[in-house]
VEXMAR-122088 format. One line per field, with one value per atom (N, C-alpha, C): residue in three letters; x, y, z. Coordinates in pm, whole numbers, always signed. Layout:
N
residu	[ALA/...]
px	[X/...]
py	[Y/...]
pz	[Z/...]
END
This chain:
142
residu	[UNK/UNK/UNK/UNK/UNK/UNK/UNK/UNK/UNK/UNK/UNK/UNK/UNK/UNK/UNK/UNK/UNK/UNK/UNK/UNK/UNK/UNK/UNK/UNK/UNK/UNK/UNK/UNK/UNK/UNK/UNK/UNK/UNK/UNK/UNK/UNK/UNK/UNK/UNK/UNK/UNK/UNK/UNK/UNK/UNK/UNK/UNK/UNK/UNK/UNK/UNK/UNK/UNK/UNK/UNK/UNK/UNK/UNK/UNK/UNK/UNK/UNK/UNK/UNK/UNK/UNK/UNK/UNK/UNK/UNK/UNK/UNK/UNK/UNK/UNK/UNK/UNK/UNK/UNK/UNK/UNK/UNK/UNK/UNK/UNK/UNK/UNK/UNK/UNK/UNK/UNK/UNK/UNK/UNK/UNK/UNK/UNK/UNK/UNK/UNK/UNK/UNK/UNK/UNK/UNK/UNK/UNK/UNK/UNK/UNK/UNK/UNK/UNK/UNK/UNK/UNK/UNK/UNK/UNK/UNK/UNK/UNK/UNK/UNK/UNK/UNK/UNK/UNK/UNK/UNK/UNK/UNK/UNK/UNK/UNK/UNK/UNK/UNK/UNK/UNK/UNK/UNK/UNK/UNK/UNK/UNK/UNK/UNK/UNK/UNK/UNK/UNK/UNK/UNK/UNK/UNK/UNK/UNK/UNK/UNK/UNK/UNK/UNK/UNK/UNK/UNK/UNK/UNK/UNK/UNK/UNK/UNK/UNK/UNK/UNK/UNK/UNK/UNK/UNK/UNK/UNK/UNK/UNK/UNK/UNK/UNK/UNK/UNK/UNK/UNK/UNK/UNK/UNK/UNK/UNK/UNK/UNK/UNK/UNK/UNK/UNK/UNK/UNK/UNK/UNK/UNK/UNK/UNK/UNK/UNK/UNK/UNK/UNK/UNK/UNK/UNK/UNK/UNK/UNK/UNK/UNK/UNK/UNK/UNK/UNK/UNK/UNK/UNK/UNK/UNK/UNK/UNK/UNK/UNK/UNK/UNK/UNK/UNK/UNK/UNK/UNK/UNK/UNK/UNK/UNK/UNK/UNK/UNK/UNK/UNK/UNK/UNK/UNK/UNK/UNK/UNK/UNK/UNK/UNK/UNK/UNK/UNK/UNK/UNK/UNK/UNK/UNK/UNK/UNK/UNK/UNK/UNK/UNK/UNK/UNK/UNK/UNK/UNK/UNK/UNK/UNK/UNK/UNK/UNK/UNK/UNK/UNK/UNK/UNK/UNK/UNK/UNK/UNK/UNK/UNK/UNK/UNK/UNK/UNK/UNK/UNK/UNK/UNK/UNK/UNK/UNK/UNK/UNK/UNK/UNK/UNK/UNK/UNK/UNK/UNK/UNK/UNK/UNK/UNK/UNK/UNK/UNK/UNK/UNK/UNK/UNK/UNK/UNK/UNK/UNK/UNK/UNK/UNK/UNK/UNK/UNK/UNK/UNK/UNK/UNK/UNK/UNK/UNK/UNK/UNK/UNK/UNK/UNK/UNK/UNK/UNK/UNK/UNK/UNK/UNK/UNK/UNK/UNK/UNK/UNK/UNK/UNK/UNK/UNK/UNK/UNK/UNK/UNK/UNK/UNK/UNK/UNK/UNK/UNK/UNK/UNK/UNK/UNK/UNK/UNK/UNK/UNK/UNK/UNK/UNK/UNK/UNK/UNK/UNK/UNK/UNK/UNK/UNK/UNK/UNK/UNK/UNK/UNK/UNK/UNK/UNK/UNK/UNK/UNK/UNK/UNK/UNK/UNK/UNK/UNK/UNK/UNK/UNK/UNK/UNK/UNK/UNK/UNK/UNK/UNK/UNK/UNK/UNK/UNK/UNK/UNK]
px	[+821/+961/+1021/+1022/+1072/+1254/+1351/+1452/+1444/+1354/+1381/+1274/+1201/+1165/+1219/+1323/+1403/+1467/+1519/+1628/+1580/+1463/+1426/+1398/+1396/+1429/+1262/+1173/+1008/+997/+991/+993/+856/+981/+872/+777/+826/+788/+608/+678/+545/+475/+485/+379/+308/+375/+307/+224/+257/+163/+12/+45/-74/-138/-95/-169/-260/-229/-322/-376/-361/-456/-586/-542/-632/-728/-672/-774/-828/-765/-871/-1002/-949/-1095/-1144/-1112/-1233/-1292/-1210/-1288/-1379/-1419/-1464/-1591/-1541/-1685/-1759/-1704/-1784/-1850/-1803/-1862/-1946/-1970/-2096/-2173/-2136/-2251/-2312/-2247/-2318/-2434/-2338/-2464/-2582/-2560/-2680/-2790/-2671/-2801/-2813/-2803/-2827/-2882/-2870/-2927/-3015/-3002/-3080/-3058/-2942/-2956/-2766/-2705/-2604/-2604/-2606/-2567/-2491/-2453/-2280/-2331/-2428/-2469/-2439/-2461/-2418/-2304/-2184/-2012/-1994/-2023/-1968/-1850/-1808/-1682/-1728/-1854/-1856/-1899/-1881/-1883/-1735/-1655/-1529/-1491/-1481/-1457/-1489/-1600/-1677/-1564/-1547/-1467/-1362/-1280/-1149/-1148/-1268/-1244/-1274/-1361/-1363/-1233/-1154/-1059/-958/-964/-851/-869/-1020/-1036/-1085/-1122/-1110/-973/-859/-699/-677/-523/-453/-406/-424/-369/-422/-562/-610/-753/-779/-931/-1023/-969/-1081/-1100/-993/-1015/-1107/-1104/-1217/-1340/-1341/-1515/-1514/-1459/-1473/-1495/-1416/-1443/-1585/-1623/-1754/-1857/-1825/-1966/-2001/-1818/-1838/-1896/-1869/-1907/-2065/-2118/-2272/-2308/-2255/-2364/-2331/-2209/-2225/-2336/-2321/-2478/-2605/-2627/-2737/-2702/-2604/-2605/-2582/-2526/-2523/-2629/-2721/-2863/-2949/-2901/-2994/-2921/-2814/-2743/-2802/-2822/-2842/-2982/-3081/-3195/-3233/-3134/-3145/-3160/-3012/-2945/-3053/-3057/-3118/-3305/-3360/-3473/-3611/-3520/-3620/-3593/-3648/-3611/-3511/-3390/-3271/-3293/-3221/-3245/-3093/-3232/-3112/-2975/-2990/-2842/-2750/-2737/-2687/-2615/-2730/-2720/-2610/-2625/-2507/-2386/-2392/-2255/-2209/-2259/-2249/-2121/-2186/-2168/-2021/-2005/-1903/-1759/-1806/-1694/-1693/-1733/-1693/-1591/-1680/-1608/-1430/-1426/-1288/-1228/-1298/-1214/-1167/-1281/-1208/-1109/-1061/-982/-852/-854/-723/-648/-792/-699/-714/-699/-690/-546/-509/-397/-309/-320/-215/-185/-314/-289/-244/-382/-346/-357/-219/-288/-304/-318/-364/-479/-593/-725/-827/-916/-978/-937/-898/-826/-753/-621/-557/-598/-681/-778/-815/-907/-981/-839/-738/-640/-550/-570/-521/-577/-744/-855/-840/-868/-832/-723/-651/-474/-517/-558/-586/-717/-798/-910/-845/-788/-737/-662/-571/-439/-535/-659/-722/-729/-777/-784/-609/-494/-355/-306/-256/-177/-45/-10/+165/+187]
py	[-172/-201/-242/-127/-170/-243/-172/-279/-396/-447/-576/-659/-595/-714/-704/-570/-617/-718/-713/-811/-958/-945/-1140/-1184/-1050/-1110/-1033/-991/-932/-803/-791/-696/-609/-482/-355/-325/-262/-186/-251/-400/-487/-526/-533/-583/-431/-325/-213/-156/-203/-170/-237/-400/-513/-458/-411/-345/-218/-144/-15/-51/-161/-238/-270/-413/-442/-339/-288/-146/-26/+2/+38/-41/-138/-263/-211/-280/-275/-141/-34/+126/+122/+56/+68/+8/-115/-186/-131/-109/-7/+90/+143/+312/+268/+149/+108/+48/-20/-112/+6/+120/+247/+294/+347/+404/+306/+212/+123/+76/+76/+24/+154/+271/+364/+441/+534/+621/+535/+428/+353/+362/+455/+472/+560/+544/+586/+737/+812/+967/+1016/+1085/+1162/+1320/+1338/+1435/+1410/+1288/+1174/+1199/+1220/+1246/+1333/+1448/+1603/+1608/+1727/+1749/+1761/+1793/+1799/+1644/+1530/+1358/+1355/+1442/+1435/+1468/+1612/+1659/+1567/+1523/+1462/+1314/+1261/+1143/+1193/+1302/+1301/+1396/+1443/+1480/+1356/+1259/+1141/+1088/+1062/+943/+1072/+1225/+1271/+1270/+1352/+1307/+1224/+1093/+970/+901/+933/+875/+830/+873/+846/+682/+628/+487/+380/+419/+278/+300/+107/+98/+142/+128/+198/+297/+398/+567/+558/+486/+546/+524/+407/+383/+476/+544/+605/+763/+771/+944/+915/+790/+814/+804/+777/+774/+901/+933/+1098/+1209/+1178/+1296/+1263/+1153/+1121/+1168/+1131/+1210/+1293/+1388/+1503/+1592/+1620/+1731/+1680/+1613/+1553/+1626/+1584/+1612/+1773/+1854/+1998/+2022/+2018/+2056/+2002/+1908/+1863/+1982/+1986/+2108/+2241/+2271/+2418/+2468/+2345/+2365/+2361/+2302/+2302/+2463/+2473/+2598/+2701/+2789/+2877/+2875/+2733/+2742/+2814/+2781/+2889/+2792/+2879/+2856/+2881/+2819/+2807/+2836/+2948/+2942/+2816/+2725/+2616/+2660/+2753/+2826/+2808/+2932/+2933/+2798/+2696/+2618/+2541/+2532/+2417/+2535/+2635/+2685/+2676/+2693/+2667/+2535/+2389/+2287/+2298/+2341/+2391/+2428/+2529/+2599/+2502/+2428/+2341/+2215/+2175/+2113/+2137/+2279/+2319/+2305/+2400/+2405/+2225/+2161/+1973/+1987/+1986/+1896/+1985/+2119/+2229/+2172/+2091/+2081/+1942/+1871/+1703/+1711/+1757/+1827/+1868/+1949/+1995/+1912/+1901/+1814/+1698/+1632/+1497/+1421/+1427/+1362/+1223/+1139/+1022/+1005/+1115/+1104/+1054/+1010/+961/+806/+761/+626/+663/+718/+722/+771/+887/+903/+759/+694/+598/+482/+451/+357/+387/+539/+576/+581/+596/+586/+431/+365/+228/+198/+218/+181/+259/+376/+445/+367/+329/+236/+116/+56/-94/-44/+57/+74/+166/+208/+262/+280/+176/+200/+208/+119/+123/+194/+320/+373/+378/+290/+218/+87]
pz	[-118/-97/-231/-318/-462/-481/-384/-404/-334/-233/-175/-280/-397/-492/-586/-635/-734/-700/-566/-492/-561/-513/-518/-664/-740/-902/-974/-894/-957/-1004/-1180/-1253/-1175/-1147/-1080/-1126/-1295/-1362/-1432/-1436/-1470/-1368/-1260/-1142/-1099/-1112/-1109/-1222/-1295/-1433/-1397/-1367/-1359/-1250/-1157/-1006/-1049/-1123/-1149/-1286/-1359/-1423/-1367/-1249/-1218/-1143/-1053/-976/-1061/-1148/-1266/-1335/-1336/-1390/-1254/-1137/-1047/-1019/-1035/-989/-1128/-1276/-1370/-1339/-1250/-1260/-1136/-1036/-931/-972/-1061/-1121/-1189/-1235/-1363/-1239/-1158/-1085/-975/-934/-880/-986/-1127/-1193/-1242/-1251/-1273/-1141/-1043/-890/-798/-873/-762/-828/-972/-1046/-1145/-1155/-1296/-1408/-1392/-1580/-1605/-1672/-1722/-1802/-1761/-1785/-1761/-1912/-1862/-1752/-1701/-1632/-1496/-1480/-1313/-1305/-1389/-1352/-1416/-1322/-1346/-1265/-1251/-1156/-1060/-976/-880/-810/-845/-850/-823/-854/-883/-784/-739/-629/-500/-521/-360/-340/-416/-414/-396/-449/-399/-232/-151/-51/+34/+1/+68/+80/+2/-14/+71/+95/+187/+303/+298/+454/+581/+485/+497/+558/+448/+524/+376/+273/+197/+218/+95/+116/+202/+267/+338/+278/+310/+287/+365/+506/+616/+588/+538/+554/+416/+340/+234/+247/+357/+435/+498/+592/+657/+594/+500/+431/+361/+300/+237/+321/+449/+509/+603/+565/+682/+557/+408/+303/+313/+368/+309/+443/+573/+645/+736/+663/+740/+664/+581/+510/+652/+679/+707/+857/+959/+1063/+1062/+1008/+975/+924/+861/+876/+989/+1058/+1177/+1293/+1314/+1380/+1367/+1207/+1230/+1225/+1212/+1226/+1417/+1507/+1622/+1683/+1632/+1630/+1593/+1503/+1477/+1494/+1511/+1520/+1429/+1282/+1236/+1068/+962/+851/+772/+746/+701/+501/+474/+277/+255/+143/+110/+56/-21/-87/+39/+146/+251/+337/+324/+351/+314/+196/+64/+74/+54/+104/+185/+336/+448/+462/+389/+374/+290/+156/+122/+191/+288/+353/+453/+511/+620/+579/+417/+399/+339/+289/+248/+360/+458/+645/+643/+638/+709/+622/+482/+430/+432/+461/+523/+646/+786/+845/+842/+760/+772/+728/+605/+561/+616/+680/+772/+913/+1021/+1114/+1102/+1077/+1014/+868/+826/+680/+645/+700/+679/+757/+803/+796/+899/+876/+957/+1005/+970/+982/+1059/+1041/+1129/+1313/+1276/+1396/+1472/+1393/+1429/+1537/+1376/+1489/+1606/+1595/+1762/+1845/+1827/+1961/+1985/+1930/+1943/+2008/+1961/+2095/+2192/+2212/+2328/+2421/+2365/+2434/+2505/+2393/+2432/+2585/+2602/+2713/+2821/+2803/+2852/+3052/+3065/+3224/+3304/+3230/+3299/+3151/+3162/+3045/+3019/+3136/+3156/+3097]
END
């Protein structure tokens, strides 16, 4: 609500500067305390574009602008691979070539974030807080 804090007298231009300050420090120190407690070691090989890519389909189809949707997109980017190979090993019953596979994974994932996009774009979050109102009103929907 940028004119109701010009209103009360709070330089925009500087409290928005200090805001993507500070959340830059903290996305800096996250990205160091990942590569140090998860890979062990700092390599510019660990942040390729495709590190790049995966984070920005989390944070869409997760939900734009909330914290839930980015729990929620990183835990749907980490284990959908997992449940789509538990799927298509059901499925086909046989031996799957990994190539196929990771493409497979690919195109599903372009398909989610086409229609997160289009249907819904604020994501899985938003999903999530409408099952929720829908639970809560559940048994009387009047």
């Amino acid at each position: 609500m940028d004119v109701a804090a010009e209103v009360i007298g709070i330089p925009i231009l500087r409290t928005k500067l200090v805001a993507f300050g500070i959340s830059s420090f903290y996305c800096g120190v996250a990205g160091a305390l990942w590569a140090f407690a998860y890979l062990g070691t700092v390599e510019p090989q660990a942040f390729d574009l495709q590190r790049s890519f995966q984070i920005l389909f989390m944070v869409i189809i997760g939900g734009l602008g909330t914290v839930m949707g980015a729990f929620l997109g990183a835990a749907f980017i980490l284990l959908f691979p997992l449940f789509l190979n538990w799927f298509l090993h059901l499925v086909v019953r046989g031996d799957l070539r990994p190539g196929l596979l990771s493409q497979l994974e690919l195109v599903c994932f372009g398909a989610l974030i086409i229609v997160f996009l289009v249907v819904e774009p604020h994501g899985l979050a938003r999903l999530w807080q409408i099952t929720k109102e829908k639970l809560r009103l559940w048994p009387f929907p009047h």
